[in-house]
C-alpha positions in Angstrom: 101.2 95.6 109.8 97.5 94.8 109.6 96.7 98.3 110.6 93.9 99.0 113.8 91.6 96.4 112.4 91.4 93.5 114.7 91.9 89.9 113.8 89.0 89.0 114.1 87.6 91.1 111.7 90.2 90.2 108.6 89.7 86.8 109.2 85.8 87.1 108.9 86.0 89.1 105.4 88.8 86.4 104.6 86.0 84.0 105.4 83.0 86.1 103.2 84.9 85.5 100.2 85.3 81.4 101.2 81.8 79.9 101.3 82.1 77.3 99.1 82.8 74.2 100.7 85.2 73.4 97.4 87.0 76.7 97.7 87.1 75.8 101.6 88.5 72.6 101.1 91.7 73.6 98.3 92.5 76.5 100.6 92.8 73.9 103.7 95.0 71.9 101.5 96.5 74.8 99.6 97.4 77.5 102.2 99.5 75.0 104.4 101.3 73.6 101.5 102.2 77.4 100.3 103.7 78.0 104.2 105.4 74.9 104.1 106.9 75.7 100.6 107.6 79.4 102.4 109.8 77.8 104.8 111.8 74.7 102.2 112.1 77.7 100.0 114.2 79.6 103.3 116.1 75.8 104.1 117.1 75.5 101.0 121.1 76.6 101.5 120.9 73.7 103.8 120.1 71.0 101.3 120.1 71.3 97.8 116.7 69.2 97.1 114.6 71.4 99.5 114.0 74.4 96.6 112.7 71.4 94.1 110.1 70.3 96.7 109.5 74.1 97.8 108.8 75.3 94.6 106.5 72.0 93.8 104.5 72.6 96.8 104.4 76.6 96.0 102.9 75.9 92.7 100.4 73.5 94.0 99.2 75.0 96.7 98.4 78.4 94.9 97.0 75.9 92.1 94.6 74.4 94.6 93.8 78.0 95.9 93.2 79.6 92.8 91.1 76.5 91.7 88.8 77.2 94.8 88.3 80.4 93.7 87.0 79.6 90.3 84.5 77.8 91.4 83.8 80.2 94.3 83.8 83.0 91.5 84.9 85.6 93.7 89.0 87.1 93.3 91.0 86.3 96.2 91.0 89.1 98.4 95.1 90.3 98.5 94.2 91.3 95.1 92.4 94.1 96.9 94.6 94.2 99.5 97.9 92.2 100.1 97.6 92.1 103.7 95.0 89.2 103.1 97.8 87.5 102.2 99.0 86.8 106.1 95.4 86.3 107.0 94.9 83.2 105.0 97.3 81.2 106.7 95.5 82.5 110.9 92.4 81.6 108.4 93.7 78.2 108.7 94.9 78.1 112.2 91.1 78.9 113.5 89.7 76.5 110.9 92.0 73.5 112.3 91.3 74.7 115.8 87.7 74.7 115.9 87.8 71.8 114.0 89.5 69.9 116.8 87.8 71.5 119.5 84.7 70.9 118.4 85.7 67.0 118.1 86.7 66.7 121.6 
């Protein structure tokens, strides 16, 4: 799905277009908000309250993301290519990761 370009490489030009530690810090809010929302959005024949809360995290998160952005004043990269739009979230993973490897 991501083609013969390795990981490693999408999530460094994810990470070119995320310098700014305020766009850093809405995407580390924002991005696992949007997955969560992803997967209350897919629970949601199981309880009827689980689309509210899915669709209010949803909005939120790509609020936060989008806000980031602004002040970055760069476009978010799936508008060039949609693919960037599974990257964010292994973005996130690597960012939580070294973050708690480093603290050991």
């Amino acid at each position: 799905m991501l083609g013969t370009r390795p990981m490693a490489e999408w999530i460094q030009a994810y990470a070119q277009s995320h310098q700014h530690p305020v766009n850093r810090a809405c995407h580390t809010v924002g991005i696992p908000l949007v997955a969560l929302s992803v997967l209350l959005l897919l629970a949601a024949p199981l309880s009827p309250g689980f689309w509210k809360v899915g669709l209010l995290f949803f909005g939120v998160g790509w609020c936060f993301q989008f806000l980031g952005h602004a002040v970055e004043g760069k476009p978010p990269e799936f508008f060039k290519d949609w693919r960037f739009l599974l990257v964010g979230l292994r973005w996130w993973f690597a960012k939580v990761l070294k973050r708690e490897v480093s603290s050991v």
